[in-house]
N, CA, C and O atoms as a GROMACS GRO file, in nm:
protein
  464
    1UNK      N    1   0.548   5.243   3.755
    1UNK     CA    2   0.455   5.252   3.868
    1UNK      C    3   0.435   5.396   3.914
    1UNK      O    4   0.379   5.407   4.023
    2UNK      N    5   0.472   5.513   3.850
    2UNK     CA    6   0.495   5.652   3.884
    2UNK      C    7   0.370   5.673   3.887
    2UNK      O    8   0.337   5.764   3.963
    3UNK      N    9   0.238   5.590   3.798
    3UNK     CA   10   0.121   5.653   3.787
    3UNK      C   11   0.012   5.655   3.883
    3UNK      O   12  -0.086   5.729   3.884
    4UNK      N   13   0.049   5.547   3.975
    4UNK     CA   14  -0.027   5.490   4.118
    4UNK      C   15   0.014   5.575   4.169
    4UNK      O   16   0.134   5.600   4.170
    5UNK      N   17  -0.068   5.640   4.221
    5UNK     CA   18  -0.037   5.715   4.414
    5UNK      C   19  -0.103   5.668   4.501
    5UNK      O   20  -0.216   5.625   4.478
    6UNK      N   21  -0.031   5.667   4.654
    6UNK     CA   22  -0.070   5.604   4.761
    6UNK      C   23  -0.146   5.706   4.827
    6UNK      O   24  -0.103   5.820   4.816
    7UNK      N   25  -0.274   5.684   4.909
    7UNK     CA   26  -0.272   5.816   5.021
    7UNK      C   27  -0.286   5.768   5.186
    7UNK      O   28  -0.377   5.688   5.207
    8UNK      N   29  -0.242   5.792   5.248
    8UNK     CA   30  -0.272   5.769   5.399
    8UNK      C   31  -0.264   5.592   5.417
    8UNK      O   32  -0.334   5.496   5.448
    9UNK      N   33  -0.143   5.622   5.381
    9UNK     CA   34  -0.103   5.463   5.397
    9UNK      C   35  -0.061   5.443   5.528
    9UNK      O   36  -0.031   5.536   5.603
   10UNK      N   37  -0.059   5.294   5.566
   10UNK     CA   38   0.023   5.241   5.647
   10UNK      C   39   0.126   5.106   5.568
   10UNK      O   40   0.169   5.090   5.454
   11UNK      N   41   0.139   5.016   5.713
   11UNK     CA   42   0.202   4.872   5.621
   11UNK      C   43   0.072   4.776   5.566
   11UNK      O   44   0.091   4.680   5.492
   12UNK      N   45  -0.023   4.806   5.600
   12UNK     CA   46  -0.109   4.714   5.594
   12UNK      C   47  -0.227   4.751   5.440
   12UNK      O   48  -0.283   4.655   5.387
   13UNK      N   49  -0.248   4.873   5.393
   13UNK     CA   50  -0.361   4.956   5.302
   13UNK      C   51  -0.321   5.098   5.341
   13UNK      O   52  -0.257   5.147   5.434
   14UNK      N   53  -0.406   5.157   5.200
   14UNK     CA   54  -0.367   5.304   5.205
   14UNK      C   55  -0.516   5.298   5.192
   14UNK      O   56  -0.573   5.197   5.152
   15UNK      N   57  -0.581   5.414   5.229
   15UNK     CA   58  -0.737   5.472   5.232
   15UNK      C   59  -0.752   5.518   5.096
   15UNK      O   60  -0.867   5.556   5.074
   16UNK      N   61  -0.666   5.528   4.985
   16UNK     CA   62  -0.683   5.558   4.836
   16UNK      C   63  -0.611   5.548   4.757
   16UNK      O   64  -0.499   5.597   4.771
   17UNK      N   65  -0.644   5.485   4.653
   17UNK     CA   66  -0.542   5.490   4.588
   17UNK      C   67  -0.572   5.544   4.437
   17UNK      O   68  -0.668   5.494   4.378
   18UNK      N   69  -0.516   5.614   4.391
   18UNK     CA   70  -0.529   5.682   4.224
   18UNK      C   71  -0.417   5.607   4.128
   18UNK      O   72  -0.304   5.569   4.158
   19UNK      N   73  -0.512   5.595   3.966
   19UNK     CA   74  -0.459   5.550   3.926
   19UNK      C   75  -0.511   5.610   3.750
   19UNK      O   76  -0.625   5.610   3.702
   20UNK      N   77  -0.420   5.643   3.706
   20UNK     CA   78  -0.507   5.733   3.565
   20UNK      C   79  -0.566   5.844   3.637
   20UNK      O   80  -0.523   5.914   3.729
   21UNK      N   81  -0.677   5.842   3.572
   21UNK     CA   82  -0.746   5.939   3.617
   21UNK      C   83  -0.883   5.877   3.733
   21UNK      O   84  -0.982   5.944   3.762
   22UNK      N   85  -0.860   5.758   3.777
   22UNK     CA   86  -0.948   5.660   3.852
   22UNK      C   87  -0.873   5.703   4.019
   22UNK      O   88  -0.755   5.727   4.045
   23UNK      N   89  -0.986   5.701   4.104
   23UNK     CA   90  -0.987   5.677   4.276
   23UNK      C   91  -1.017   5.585   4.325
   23UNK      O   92  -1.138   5.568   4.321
   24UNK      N   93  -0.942   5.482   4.392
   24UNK     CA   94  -1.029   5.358   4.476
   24UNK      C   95  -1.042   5.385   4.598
   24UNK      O   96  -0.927   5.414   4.629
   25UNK      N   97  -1.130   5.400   4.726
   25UNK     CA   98  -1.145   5.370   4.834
   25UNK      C   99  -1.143   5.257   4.870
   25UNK      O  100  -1.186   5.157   4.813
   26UNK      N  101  -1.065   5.276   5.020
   26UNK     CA  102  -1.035   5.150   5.051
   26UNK      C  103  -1.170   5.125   5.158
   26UNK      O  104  -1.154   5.228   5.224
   27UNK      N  105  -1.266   5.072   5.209
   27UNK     CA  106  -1.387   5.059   5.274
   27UNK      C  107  -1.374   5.173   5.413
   27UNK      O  108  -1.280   5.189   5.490
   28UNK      N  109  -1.492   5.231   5.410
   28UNK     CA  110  -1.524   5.308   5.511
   28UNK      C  111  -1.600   5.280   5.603
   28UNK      O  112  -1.706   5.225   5.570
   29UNK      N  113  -1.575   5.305   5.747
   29UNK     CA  114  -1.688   5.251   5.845
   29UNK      C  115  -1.700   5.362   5.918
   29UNK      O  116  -1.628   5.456   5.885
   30UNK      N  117  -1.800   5.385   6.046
   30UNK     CA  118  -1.841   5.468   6.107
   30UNK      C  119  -1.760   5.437   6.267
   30UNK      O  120  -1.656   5.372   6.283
   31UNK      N  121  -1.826   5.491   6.354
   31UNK     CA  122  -1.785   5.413   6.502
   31UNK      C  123  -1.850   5.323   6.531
   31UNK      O  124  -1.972   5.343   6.525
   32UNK      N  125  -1.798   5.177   6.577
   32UNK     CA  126  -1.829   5.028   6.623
   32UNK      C  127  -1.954   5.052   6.748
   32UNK      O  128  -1.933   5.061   6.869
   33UNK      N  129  -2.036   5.057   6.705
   33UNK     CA  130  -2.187   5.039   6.830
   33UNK      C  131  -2.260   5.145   6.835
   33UNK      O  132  -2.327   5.161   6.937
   34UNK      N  133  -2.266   5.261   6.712
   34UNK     CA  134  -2.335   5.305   6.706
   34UNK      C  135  -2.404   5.322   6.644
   34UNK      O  136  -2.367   5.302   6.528
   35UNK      N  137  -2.580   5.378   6.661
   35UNK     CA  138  -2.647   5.364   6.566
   35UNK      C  139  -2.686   5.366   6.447
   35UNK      O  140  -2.717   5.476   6.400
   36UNK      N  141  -2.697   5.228   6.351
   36UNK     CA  142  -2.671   5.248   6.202
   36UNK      C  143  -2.672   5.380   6.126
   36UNK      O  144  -2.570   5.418   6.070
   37UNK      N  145  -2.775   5.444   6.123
   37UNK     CA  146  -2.756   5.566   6.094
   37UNK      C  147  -2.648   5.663   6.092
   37UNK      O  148  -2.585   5.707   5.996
   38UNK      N  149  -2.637   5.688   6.211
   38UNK     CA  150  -2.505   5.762   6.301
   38UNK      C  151  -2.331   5.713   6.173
   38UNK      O  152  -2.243   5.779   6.116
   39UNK      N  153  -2.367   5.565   6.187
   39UNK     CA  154  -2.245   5.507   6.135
   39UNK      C  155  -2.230   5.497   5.951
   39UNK      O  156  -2.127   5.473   5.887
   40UNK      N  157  -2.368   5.525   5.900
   40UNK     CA  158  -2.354   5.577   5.833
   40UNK      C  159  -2.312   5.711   5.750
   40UNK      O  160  -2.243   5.722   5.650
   41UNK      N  161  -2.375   5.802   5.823
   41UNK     CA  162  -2.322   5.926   5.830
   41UNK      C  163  -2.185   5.964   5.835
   41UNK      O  164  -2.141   6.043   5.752
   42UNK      N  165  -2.082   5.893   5.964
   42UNK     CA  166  -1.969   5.893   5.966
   42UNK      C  167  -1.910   5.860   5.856
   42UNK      O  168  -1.873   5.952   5.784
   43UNK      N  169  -1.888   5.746   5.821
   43UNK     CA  170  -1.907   5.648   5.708
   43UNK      C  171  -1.881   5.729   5.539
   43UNK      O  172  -1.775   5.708   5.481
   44UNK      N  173  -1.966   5.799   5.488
   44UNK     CA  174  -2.021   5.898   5.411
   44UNK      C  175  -1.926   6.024   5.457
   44UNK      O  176  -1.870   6.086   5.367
   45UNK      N  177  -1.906   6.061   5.581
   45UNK     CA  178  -1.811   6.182   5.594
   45UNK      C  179  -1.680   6.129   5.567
   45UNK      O  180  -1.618   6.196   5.484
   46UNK      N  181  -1.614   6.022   5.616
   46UNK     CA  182  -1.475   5.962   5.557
   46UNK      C  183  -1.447   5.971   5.388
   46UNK      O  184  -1.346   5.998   5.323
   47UNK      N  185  -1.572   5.939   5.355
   47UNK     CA  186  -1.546   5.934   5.165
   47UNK      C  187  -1.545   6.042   5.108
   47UNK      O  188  -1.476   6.061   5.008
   48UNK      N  189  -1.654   6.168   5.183
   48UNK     CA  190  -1.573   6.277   5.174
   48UNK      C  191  -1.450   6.335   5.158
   48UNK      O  192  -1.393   6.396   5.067
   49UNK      N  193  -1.416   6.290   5.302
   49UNK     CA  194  -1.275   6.332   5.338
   49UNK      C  195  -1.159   6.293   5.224
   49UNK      O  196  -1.066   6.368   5.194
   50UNK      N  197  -1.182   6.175   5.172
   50UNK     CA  198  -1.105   6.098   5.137
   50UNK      C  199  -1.054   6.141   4.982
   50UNK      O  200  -0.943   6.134   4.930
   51UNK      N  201  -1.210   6.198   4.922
   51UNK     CA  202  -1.243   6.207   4.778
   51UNK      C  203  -1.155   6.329   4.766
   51UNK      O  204  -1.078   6.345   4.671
   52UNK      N  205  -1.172   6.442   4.898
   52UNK     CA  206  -1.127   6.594   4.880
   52UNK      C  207  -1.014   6.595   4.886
   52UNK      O  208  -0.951   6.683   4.828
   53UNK      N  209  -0.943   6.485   4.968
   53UNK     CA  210  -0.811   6.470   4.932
   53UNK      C  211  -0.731   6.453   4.838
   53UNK      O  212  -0.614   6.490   4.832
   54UNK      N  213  -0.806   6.384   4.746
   54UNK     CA  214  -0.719   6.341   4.634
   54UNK      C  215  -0.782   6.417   4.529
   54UNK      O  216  -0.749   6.379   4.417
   55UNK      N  217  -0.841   6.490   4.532
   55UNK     CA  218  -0.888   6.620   4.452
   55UNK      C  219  -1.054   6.594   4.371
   55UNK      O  220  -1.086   6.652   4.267
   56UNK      N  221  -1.119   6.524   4.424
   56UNK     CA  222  -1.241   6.461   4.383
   56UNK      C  223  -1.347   6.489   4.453
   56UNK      O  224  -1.318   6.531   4.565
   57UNK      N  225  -1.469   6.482   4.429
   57UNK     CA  226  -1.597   6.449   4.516
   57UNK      C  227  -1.725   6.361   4.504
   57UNK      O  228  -1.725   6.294   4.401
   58UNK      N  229  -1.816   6.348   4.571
   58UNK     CA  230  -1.914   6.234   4.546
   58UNK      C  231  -1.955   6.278   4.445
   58UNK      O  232  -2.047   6.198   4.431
   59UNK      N  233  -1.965   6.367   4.328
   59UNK     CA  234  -2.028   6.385   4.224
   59UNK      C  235  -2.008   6.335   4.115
   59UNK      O  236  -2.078   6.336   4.014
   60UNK      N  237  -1.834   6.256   4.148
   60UNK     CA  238  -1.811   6.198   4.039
   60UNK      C  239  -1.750   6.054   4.079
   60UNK      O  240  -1.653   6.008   4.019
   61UNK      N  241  -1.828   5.973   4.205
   61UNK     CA  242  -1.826   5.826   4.193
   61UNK      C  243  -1.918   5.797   4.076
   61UNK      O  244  -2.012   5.840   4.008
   62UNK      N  245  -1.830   5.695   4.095
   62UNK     CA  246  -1.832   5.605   3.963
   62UNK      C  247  -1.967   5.450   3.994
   62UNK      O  248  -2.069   5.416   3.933
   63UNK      N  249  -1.905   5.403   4.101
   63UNK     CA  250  -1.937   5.263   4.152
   63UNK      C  251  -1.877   5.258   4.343
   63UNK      O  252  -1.771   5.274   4.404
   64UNK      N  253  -2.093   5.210   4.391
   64UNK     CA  254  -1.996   5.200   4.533
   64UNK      C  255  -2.068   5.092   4.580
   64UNK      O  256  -2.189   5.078   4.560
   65UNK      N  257  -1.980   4.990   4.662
   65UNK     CA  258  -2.007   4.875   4.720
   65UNK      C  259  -2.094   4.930   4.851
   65UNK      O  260  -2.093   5.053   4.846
   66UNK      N  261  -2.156   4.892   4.946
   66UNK     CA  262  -2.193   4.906   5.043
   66UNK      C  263  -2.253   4.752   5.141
   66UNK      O  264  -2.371   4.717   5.141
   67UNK      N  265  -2.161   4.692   5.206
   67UNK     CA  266  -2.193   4.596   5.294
   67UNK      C  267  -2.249   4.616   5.413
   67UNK      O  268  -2.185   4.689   5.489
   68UNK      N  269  -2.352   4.571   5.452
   68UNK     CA  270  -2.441   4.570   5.621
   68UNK      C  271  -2.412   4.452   5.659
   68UNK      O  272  -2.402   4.361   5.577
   69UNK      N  273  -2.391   4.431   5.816
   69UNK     CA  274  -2.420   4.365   5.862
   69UNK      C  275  -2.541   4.310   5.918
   69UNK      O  276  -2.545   4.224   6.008
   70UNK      N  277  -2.645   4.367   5.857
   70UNK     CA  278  -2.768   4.278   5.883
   70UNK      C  279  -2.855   4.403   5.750
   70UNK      O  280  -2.859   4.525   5.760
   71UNK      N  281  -2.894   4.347   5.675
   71UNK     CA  282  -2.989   4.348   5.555
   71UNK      C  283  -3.090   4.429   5.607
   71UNK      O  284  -3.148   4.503   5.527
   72UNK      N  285  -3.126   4.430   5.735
   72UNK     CA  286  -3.240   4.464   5.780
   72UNK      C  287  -3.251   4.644   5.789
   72UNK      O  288  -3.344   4.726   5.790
   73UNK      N  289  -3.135   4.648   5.794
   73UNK     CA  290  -3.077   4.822   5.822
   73UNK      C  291  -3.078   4.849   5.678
   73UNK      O  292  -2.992   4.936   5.662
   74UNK      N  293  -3.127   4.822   5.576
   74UNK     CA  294  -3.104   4.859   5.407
   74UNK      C  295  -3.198   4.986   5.424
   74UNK      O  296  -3.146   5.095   5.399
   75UNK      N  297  -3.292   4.985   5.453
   75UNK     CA  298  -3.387   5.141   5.454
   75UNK      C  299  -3.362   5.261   5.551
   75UNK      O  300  -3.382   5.380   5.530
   76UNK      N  301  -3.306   5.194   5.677
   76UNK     CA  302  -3.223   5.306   5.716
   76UNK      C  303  -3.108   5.376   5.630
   76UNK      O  304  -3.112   5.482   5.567
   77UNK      N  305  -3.019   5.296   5.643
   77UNK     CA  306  -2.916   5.314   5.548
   77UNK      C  307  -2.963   5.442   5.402
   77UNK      O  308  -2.909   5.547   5.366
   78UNK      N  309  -3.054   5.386   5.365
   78UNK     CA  310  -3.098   5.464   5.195
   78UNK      C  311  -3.168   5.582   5.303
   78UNK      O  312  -3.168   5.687   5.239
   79UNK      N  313  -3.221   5.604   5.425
   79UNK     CA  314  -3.212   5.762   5.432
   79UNK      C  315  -3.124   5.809   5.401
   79UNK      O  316  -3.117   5.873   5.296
   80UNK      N  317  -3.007   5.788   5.501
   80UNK     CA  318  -2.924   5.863   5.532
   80UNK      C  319  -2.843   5.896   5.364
   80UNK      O  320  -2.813   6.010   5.329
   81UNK      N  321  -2.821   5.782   5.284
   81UNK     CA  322  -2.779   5.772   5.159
   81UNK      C  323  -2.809   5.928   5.080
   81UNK      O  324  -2.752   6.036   5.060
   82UNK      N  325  -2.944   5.856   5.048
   82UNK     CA  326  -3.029   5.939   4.966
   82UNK      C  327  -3.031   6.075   5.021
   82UNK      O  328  -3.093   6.147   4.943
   83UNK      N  329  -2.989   6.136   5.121
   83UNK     CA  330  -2.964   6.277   5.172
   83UNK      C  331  -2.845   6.330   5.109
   83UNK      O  332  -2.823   6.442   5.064
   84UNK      N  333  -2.774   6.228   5.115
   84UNK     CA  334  -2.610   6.246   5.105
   84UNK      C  335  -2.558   6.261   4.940
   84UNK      O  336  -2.462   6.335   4.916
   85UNK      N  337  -2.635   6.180   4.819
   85UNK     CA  338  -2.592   6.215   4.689
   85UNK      C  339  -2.693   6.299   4.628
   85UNK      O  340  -2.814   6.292   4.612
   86UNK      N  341  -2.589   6.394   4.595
   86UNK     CA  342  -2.646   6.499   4.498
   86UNK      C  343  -2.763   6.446   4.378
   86UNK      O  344  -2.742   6.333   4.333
   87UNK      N  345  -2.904   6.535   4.314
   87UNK     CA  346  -2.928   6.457   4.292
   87UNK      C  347  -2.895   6.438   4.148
   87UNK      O  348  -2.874   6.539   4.082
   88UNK      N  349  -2.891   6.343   4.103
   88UNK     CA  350  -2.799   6.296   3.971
   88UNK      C  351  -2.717   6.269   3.877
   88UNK      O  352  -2.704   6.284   3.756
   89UNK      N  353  -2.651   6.212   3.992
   89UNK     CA  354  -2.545   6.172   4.028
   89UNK      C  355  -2.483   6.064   4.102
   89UNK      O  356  -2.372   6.053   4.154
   90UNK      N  357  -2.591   5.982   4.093
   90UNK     CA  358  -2.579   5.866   4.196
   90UNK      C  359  -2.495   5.742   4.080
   90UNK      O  360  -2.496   5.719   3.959
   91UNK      N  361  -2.440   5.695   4.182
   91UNK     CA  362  -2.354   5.624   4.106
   91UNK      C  363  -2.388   5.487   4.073
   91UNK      O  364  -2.500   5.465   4.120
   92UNK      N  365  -2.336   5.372   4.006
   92UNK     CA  366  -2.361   5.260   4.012
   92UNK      C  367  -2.358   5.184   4.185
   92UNK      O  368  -2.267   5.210   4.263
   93UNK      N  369  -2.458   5.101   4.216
   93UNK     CA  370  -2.419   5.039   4.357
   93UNK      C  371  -2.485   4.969   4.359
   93UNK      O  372  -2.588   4.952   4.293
   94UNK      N  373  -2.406   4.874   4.492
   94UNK     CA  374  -2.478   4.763   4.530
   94UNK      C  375  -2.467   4.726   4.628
   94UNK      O  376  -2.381   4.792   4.685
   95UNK      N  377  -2.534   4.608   4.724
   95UNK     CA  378  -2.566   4.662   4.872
   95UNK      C  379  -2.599   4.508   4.896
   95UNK      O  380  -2.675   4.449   4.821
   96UNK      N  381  -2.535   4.443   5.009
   96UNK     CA  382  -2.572   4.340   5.076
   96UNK      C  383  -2.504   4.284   5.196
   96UNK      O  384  -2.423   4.343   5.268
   97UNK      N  385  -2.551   4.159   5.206
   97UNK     CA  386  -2.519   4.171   5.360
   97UNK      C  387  -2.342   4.032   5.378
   97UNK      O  388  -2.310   3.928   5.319
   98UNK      N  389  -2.284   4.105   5.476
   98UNK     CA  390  -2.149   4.033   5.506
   98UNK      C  391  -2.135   4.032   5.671
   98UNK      O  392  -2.190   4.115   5.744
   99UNK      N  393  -2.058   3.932   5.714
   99UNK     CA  394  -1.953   3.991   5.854
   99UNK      C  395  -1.892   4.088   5.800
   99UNK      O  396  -1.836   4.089   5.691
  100UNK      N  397  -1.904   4.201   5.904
  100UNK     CA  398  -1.798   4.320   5.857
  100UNK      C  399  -1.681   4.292   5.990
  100UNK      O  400  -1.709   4.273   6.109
  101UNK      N  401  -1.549   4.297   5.928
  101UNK     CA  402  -1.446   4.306   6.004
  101UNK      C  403  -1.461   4.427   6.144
  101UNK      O  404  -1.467   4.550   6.135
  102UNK      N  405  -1.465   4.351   6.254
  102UNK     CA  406  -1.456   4.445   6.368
  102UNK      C  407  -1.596   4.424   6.443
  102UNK      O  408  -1.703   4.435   6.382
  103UNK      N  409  -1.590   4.400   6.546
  103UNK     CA  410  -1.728   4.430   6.632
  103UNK      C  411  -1.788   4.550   6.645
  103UNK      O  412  -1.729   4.651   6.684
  104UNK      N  413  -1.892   4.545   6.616
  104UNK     CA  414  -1.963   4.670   6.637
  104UNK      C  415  -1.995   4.724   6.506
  104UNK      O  416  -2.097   4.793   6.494
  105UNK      N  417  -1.907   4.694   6.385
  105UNK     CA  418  -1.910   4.792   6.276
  105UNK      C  419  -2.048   4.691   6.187
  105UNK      O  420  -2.067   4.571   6.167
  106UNK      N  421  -2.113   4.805   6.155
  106UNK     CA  422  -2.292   4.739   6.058
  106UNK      C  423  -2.296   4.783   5.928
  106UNK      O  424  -2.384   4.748   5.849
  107UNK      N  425  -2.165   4.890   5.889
  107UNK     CA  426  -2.191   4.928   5.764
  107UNK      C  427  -2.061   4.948   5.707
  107UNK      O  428  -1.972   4.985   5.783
  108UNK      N  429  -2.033   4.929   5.585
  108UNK     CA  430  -1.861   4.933   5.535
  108UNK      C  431  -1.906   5.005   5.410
  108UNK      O  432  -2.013   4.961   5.369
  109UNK      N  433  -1.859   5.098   5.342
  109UNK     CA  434  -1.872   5.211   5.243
  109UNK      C  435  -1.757   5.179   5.148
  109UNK      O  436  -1.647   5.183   5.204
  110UNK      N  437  -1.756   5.144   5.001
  110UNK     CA  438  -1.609   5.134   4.957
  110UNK      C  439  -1.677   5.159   4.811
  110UNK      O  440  -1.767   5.092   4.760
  111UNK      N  441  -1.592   5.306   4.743
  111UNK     CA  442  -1.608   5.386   4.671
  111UNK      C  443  -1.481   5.357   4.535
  111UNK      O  444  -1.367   5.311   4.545
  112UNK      N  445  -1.546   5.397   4.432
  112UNK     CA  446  -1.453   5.398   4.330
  112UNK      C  447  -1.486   5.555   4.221
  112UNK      O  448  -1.592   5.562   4.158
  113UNK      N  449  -1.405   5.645   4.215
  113UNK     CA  450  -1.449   5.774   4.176
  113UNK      C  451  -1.369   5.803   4.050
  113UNK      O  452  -1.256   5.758   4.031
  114UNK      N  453  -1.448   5.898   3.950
  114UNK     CA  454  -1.317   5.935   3.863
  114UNK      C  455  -1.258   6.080   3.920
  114UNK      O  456  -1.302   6.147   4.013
  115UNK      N  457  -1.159   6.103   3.846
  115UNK     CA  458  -1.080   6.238   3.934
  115UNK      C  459  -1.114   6.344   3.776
  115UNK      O  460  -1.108   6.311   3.657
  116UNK      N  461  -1.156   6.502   3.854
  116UNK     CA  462  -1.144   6.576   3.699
  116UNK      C  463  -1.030   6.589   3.607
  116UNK      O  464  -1.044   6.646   3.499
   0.00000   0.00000   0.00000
């Protein structure tokens, strides 16, 4: 198991985990009640955060889930998106609608990256 690393764990999930030369994110959200956009953005800055940590960046996701809580926010959402990936480089994804755990939260971000 030496080859798994944990990052920013608790008892419950770690925000990443590496494995080979593979990154999983564990789902990203923004702040609960604010505007989709806004929470996207946040959202997108966590996977940042997350990628630079473990020595990676959005240039080299692989595959990213993206759940809304209401379908209706899908073209907002692809602004803010489409600002955010370099261009070509966009990864495999897919996008639909769930309860997202937590009130308030409309958008959940969950990334899978390779590491160089």
């Amino acid at each position: 198991m030496t080859d798994i690393k944990h990052f920013d764990s608790d008892k419950r999930m770690s925000q990443a985990v590496m494995h080979g030369q593979t990154a999983y994110l564990a789902g990203q959200c923004g702040t609960a009640f604010a505007p989709i956009q806004t929470q996207t953005r946040e959202a997108l800055a966590k996977v940042d955060h997350h990628l630079a940590a473990i020595g990676t960046d959005k240039t080299r996701l692989l595959s990213v889930t993206i759940w809304l809580a209401s379908i209706s926010d899908y073209d907002a959402i692809n602004e803010v998106w489409d600002a955010w990936v370099p261009a070509g480089t966009a990864p495999a994804r897919s996008c639909g609608e769930v309860q997202i755990g937590g009130e308030g939260y409309d958008i959940e971000i969950i990334c899978t990256a390779a590491l160089p």
